[in-house]
N, C-alpha and C positions, 0 to 999 in steps of 0.2 A: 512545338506543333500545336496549333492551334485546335480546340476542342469541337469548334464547328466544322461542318463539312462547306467547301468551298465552292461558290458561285458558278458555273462552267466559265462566266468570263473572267471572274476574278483568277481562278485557279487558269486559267491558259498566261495571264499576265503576268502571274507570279513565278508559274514555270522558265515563261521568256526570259524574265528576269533575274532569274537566281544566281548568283556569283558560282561559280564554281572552282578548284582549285588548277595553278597552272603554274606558267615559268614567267618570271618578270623577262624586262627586256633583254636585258646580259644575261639573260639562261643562268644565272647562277641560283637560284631560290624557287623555291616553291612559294606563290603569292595568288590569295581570291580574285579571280578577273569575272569581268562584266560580259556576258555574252555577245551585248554587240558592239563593244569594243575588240571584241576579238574577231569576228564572224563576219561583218562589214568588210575592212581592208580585205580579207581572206579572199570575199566574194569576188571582190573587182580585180585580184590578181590571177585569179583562176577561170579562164574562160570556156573551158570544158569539164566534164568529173574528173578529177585523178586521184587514187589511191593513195592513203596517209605514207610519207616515205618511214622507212624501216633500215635507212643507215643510222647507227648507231653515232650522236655527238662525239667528236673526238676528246674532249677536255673534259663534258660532264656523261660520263658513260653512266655512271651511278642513276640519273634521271632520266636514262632511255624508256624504261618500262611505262614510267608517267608521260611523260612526253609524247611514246606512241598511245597511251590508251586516250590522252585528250586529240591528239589529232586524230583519231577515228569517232570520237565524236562529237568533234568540231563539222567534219566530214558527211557521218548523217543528220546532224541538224540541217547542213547545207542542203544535202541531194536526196535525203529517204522521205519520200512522203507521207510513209508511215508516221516519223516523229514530227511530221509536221501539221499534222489533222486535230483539228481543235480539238479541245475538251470533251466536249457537248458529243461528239460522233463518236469519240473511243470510248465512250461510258455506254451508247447504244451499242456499240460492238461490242463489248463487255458482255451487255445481256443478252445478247442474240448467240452468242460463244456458249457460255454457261449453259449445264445440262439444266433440263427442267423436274425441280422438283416430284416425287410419288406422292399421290394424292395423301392427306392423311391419316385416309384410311385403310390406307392399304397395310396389309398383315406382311407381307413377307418379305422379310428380312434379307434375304437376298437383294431384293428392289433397295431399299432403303440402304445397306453397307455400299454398292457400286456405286450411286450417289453420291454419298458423303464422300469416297473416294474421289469422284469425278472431280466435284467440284471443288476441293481443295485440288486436285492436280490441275487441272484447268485453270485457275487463277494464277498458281503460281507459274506455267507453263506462260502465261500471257506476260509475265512482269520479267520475262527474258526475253522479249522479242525487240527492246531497247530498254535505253536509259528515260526516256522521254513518258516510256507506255511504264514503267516501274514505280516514276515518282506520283502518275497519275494515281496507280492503282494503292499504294500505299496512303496517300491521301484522300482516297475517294472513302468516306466512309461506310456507307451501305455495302458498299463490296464484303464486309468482314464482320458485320451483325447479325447475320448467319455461320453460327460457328458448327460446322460439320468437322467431327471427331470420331475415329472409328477406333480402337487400341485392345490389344490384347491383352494376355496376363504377361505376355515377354518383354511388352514397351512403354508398362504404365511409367515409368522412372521417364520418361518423353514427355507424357502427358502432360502433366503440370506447365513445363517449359510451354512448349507450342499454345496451353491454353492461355497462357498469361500474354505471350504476343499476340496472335489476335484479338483478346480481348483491349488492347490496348492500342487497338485501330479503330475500334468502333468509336470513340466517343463518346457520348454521352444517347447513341441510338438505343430505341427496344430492341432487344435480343431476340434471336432462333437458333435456342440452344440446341442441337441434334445429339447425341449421344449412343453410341452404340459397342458393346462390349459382348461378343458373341458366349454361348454355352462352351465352358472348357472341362468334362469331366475327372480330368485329374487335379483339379484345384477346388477345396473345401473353403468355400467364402463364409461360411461359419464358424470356423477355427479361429481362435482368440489370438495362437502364435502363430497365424499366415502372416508375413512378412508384407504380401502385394496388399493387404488390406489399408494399411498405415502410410504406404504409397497412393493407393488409391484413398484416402483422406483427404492427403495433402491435397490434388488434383482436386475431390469435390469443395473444399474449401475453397480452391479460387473460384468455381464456380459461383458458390454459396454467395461470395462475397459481389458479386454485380446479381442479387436476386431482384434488386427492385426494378431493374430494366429486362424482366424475363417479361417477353410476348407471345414465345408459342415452347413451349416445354417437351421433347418431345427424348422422354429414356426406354432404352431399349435394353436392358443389363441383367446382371443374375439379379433375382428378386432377393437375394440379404442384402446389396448394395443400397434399394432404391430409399433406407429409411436414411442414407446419407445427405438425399438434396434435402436441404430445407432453407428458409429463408422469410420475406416477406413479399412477394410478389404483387403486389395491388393491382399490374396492369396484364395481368397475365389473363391470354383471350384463347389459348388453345395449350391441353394437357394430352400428352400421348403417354401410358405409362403402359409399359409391358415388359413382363420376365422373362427374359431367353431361356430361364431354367425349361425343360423338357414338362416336367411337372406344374401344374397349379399351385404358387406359391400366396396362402392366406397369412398374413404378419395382420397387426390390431395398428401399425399406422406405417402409413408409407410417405408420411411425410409431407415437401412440399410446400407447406406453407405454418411457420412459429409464430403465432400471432401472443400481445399480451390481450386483455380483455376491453382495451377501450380499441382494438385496431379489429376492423374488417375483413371480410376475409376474403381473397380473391374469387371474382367474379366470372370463371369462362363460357365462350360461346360452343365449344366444338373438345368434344371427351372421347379418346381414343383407349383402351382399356382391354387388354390381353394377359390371362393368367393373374390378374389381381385383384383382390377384394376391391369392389367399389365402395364402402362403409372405410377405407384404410385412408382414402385420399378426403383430406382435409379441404374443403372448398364449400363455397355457395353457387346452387345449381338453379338459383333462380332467372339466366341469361342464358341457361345453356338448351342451344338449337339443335346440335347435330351430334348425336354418339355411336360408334360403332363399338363392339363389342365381341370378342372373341375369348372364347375357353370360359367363359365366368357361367356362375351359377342361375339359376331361377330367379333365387333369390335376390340376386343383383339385380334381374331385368326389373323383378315390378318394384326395385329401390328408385331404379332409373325411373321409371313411368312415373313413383307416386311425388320424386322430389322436383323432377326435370316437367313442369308444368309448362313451359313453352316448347316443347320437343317437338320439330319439324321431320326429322331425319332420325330413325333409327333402324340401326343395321345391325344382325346379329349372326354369329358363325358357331356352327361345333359349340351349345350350350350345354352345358353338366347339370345331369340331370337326376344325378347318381343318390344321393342325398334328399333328396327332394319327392315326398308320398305326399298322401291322404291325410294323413297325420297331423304334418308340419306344413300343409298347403298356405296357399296365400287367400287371405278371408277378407279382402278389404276391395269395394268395386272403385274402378280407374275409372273415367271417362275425360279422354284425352281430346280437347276441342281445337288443337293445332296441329297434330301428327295429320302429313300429308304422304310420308314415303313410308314404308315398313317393307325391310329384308331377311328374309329368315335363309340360312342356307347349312342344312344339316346334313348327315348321314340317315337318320331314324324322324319320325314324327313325330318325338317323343316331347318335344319342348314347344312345337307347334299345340298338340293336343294339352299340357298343362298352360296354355298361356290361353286358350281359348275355353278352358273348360269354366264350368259353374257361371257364366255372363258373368265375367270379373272385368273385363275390357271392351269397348266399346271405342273407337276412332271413328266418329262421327265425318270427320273433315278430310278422310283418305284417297286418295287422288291416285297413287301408286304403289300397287303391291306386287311384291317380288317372292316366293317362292320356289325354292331348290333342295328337293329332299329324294332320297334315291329309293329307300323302301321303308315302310310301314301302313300302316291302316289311316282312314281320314275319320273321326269319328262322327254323328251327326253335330256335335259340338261346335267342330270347325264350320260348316253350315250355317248353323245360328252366328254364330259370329260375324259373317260374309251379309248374312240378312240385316244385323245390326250396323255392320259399318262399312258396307260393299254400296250405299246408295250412291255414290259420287267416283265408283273408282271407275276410269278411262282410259288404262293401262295396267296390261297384265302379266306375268310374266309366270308361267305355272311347268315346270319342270319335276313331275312324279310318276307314281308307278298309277298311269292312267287305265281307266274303265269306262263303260258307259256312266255307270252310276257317279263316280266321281264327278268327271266332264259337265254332265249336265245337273247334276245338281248343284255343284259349281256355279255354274252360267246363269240359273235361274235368279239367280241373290246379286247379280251383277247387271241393272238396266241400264247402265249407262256406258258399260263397255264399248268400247271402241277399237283398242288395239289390242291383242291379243298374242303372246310368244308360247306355243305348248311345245314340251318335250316330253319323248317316252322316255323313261328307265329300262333297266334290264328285268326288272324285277313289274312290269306292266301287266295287264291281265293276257293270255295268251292269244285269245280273240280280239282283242283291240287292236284295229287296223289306222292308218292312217286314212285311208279311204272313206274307211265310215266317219273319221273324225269330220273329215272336208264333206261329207255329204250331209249330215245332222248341222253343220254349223250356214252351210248354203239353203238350206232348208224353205229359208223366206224367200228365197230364188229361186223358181219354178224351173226357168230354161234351164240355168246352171246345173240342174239335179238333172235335167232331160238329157243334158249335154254329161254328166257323169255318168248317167246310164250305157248310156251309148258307146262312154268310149271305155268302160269296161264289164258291160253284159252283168254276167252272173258272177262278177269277183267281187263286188261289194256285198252279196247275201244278205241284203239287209234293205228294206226299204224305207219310207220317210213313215214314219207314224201315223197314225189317222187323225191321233187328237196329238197336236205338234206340241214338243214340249217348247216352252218360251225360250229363246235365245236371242241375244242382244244384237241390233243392225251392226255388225262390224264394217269400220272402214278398210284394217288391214291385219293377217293372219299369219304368222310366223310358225311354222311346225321345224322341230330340228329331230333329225335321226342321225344315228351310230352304224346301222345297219344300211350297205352299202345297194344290197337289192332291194328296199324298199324305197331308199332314194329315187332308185332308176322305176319303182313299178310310179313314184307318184309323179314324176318327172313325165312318163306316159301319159300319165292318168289328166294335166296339165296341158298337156297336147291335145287329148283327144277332146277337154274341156273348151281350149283354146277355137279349135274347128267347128266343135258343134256348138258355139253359142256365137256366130255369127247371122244367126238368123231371128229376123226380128219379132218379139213375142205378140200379138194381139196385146195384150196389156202387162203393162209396165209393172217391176214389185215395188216394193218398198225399195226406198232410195237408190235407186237406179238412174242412172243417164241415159240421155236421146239414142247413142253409140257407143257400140263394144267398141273397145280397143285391147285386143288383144295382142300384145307386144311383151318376147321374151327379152329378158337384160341380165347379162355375165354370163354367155358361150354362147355354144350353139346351140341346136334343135335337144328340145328332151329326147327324142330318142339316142342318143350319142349322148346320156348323163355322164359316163365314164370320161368322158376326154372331155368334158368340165373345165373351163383356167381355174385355178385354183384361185380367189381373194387372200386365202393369208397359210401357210403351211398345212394340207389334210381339213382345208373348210371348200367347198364346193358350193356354190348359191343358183338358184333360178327363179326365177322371180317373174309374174304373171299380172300385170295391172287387166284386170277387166273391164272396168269401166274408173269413170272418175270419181267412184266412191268403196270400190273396193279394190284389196290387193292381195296375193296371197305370197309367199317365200315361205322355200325349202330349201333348209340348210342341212347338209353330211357334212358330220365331223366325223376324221377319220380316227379311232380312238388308238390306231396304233402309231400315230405321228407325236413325235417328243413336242411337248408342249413349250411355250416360249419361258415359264420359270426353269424348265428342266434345263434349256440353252441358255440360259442367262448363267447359271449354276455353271454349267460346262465351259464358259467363258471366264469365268471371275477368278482371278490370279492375289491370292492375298500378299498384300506390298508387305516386302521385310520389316522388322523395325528399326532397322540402319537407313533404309529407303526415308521412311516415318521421320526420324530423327535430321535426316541433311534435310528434308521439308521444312522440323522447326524451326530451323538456322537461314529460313529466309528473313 
């Protein structure tokens, strides 16, 4: 087999033409015949389809079995148009079949096992639908340089085998190793006399052994295993390293890349890292654009900041803060001239508040910030920081335990805002309405406050201030609530907004259009919130364009409807490893 992947036309002419095994003339032998020496006469004798016959030869019974399985497909070469579609279009149907990858930043491990399952079952499911569709796919190389591997502690003795066949389809392509070995707490992978550890060698050894074709590295395993991968990876452009252990597993190397002192050290663009030291992985982060970051310390984030000098993209989840005072703070100032995205999504504000404290960080060039934290205090620190590197940002996303003070001291450090997504928490000031949100933020809109007046009197308790605090011209405003009747009062309040700003002001505000357009989109009338179509399980939307430079959306989430991991979870049936094993043996 040849080490190149083959041409769509070369490979459909080499299919046509491949001998295959059959009966010479006197039926007495098995002999390689030419497709269309056999296929030709066949055609011109049969002038409709008919079914390969199933009498058994009198004289050579012993060659019945051969004899019916090439006339069946002598048969669909003839008449299945399936086996007769070029190259070129079964390899587009290939990827149009195929699930699509989880981004790679996604954390959850469910997402990531159903995958790799998928898409081994799916290829292999495809390379049974003929003889024709089997040789394509085993020859087609890119099909199998993604090697999705999911195994347990029951099927590592599988693993090896299956990792050596596919590897030995790809060729000579970069690699997309996947790897994923779930948490098993009755098995000690630190135990010298575990039996699977020695098993599990074998299997990273072949790995190991195609390291210079690794391209996106992506392990998901008990954190004792991960000091197994190592190798020389030079072209390696994306590392996903995370420990299934339950715990935050810190080891002093995690491998990945054995270099001697005149070699390099791989270069990546894109660093995924859950429950592991980032000091353990062995690499140069002078390319790397985009990291996400889960379970890791402080002290890893500003590792990331001071090493990762091109950082476009950083995402960070449930940061450990535990460790981490006054003490042992981080004393060296950042100033990050590429960071355009930054995600912080915690429980506490505890990693937001050490990451902006002392003017240590400064993102000059921030375009989008994303914020989701359920409760804690915002200190005036975070402020300053917004003041420092809030001048460019024109998308918002601020999901907390909201206030007046919060909100608009917020907003003030933000002149270029434009879109805007707020959520309350449960844990919000008790007086912070939605109401008052949408009435402070329409503020520079005279009618629209006249038109909020009106259509709820004395429920807003609260008037526009004399001396206005500064808020940024928004083009569109996203509020999401948990609480079902305040959905329905702002749902109202949107209505009564809708009717009363049909009337045209003496003078125009700030970026306003000639004509209201008030047009509701996803159901019906607000008042009828409750009978809402639903957009996606327990989300309700209404949606209010005013004019052609403002927009408002309010979104109810229902917080008692099973979310779509909890149903992915309740769907996912783990494949035996008997199942696992008749797989290798394609």
């Amino acid at each position: 087999m040849s080490e190149q992947s083959l041409h769509p036309a070369e490979a459909s002419t080499n299919l046509r033409m491949a001998p295959f095994l059959g009966l010479n003339e006197d039926e007495t032998k098995l002999v390689y015949l030419c497709p269309d020496e056999e296929i030709l006469p066949t055609t011109k004798r049969l002038d409709k389809p008919q079914p390969p016959s199933t009498i058994a030869h009198p004289t050579h019974s012993m060659y019945r079995s051969a004899k019916d399985i090439l006339d069946s497909r002598r048969y669909n070469e003839i008449f299945d148009l399936t086996a007769q579609l070029p190259v070129d279009i079964c390899t587009t149907i290939y990827k149009l079949v195929l699930p699509t990858a989880p981004e790679h930043d996604s954390f959850y491990d469910i997402h990531q096992e159903m995958y790799l399952k998928l898409y081994r079952t799916t290829l292999l499911k495809l390379a049974t639908v003929c003889h024709r569709w089997r040789l394509i796919i085993i020859r087609t190389r890119w099909l199998w340089n993604l090697v999705p591997l999911v195994f347990t502690a029951n099927n590592l003795g599988s693993a090896t085998a299956l990792a050596k066949l596919w590897l030995s389809r790809t060729g000579r392509l970069p690699l997309s190793i996947n790897i994923y070995i779930p948490h098993d707490p009755e098995i000690d992978w630190t135990a010298k006399d575990n039996e699977k550890i020695s098993e599990f060698r074998k299997f990273s050894d072949v790995i190991n052994a195609c390291s210079d074709r690794w391209n996106c590295l992506d392990l998901r395993v008990p954190g004792a295993l991960l000091s197994n991968f190592v190798g020389r990876p030079k072209k390696l452009e994306m590392i996903c390293v995370g420990s299934t252990t339950p715990e935050p597993y810190y080891n002093d190397y995690v491998a990945l890349a054995t270099k001697t002192n005149d070699e390099e050290k791989p270069t990546p663009t894109i660093l995924v890292i859950s429950r592991v030291q980032f000091e353990a992985i062995d690499a140069s982060w002078a390319k790397l654009t985009r990291v996400t970051g889960r379970h890791i310390s402080m002290f890893d984030i500003f590792d990331i900041l001071e090493q990762a000098t091109r950082l476009e993209f950083f995402e960070l989840e449930c940061v450990i803060c535990d460790n981490y005072s006054i003490q042992n703070a981080w004393a060296t100032t950042i100033t990050h001239q590429h960071l355009r995205f930054l995600k912080i999504i915690d429980v506490r504000t505890s990693a937001l508040k050490w990451l902006c404290a002392d003017n240590l960080i400064t993102f000059p060039c921030l375009n989008m910030l994303h914020i989701n934290v359920q409760r804690g205090d915002f200190l005036p620190t975070f402020y300053d920081f917004l003041h420092r590197s809030g001048g460019n940002v024109q998308h918002m996303t601020f999901i907390a335990p909201l206030s007046d003070k919060v909100l608009f001291s917020m907003l003030s450090n933000l002149p270029c805002l434009l879109h805007l997504d707020l959520g309350a928490t449960l844990f919000s000031e008790r007086g912070f309405t939605a109401e008052r949100i949408l009435t402070h933020l329409l503020q520079h809109h005279e009618r629209y406050i006249k038109a909020f007046k009106s259509a709820t009197g004395e429920l807003l308790g609260v008037c526009v201030p004399e001396v206005p605090l500064f808020v940024p011209v928004l083009k569109h405003i996203r509020y999401r609530t948990m609480v079902q009747e305040e959905y329905i009062r702002i749902c109202n309040l949107v209505e009564g907004l809708e009717e009363g700003s049909q009337e045209e002001p003496a003078e125009k505000g700030p970026g306003m259009g000639t004509a209201m357009q008030g047009t509701l989109q996803g159901g019906a009338g607000p008042s009828d919130a409750i009978d809402h179509p639903e957009l996606e399980d327990g989300v309700s939307v209404v949606y209010l364009e005013l004019s052609s430079s403002l927009g408002i959306e309010v979104v109810y989430d229902d917080p008692s409807v099973e979310t779509i991991g909890e149903k992915i979870a309740g769907m996912m049936v783990e494949v035996p490893a008997k199942d696992q094993a008749k797989e290798g043996s394609f």
